[in-house]
C-alpha positions in Angstrom: -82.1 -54.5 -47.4 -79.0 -56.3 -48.1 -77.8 -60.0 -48.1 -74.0 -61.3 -48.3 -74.1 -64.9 -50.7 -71.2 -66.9 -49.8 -71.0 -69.7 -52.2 -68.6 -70.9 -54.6 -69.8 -72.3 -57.1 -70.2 -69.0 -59.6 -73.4 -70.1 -61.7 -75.3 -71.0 -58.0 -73.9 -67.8 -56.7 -75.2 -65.6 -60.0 -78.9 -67.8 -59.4 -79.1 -67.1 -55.8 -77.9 -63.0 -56.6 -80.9 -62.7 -59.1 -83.0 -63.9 -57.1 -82.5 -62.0 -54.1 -82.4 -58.8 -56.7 -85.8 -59.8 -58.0 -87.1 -59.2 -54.2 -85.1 -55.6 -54.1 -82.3 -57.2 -52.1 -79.0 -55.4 -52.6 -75.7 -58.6 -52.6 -72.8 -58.7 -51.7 -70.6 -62.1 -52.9 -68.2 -63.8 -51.8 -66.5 -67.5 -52.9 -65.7 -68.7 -49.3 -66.1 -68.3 -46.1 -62.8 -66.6 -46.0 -63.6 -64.4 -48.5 -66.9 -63.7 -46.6 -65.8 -63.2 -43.1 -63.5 -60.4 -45.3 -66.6 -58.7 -46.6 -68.2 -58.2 -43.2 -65.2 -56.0 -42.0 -66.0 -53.9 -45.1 -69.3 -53.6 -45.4 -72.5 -52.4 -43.9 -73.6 -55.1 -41.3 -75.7 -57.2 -44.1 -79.6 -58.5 -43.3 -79.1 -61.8 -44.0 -76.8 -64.5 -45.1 -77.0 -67.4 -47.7 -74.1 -69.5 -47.2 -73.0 -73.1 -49.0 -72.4 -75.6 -47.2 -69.2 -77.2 -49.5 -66.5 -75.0 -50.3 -62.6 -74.8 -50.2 -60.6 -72.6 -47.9 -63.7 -71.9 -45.1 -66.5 -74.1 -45.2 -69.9 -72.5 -44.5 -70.5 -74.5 -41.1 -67.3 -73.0 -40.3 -68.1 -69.2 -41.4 -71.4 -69.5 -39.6 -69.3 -70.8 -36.1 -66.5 -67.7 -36.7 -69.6 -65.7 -37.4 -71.2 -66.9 -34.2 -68.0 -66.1 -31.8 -68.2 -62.2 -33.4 -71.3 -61.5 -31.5 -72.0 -58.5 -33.0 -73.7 -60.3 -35.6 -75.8 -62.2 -33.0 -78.9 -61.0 -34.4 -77.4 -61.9 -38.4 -80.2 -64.1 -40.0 -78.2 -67.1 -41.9 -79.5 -69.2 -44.2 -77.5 -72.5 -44.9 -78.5 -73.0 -49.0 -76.6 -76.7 -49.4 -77.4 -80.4 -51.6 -76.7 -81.9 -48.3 -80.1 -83.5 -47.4 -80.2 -85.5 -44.5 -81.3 -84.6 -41.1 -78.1 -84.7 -39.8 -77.0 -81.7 -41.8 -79.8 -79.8 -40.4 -79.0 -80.5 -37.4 -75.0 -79.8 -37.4 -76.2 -76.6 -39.3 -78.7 -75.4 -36.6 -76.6 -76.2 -34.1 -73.7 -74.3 -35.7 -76.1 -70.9 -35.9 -78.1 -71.1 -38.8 -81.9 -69.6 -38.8 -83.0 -71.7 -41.6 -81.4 -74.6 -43.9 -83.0 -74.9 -47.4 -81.9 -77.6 -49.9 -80.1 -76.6 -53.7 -80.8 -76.7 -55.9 -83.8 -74.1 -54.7 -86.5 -72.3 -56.7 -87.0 -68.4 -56.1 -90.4 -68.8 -54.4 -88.7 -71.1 -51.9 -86.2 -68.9 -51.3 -88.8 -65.8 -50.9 -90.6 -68.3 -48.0 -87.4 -69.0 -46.2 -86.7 -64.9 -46.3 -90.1 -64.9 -45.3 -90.3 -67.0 -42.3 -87.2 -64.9 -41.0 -89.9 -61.8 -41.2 -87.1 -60.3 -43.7 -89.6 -59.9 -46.2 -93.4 -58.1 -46.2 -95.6 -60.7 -47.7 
């Protein structure tokens, strides 16, 4: 299996990498969603997708929409790994494509349950 981590902060992107290695995920990084929507035409169509919310050049809610129109990756389970708490959020991210929403910063086992709940992972 393999995941594409969109995030751009480096030490949250290095956290979330060793985590998902530590479940025998293969990554794939990139620091925006510009940089990320660049990966996809490059790579192997990923598994999954753990994008930030925040960043400069392509936000995440805005990767996940341009994401979204490219159905091709209909099917792409994305994960939305932000500090933004409040139900709104949730919603705009749901509502945007998103599978799951979980909150940074986040522990490995709440990661693995996420994955989990996508049935990405055998438990």
């Amino acid at each position: 299996m393999n995941a594409l981590v969109v995030e751009d902060s480096s030490t949250i992107r290095k956290i979330l990498c060793q985590y998902l290695k530590t479940m025998n995920i293969e990554v794939v990084e990139a620091a925006d969603g510009r940089e990320a929507l660049e990966r996809l035409k490059t790579m192997s169509p990923p598994d999954l997708v753990l994008v930030d919310w925040n960043m400069p050049v392509m936000s995440g809610i805005d990767f996940i929409r341009a994401v979204r129109e490219m159905h091709v990756y209909d099917p792409l389970p994305v994960i939305m790994v932000t500090t933004n708490s409040e139900h709104e959020y949730l919603g705009t991210a749901m509502e945007a494509g998103a599978n799951e929403y979980i909150q940074k910063p986040c522990t490995l086992d709440a990661l693995r349950e996420k994955i989990e709940l996508l049935g990405l992972l055998n438990t």
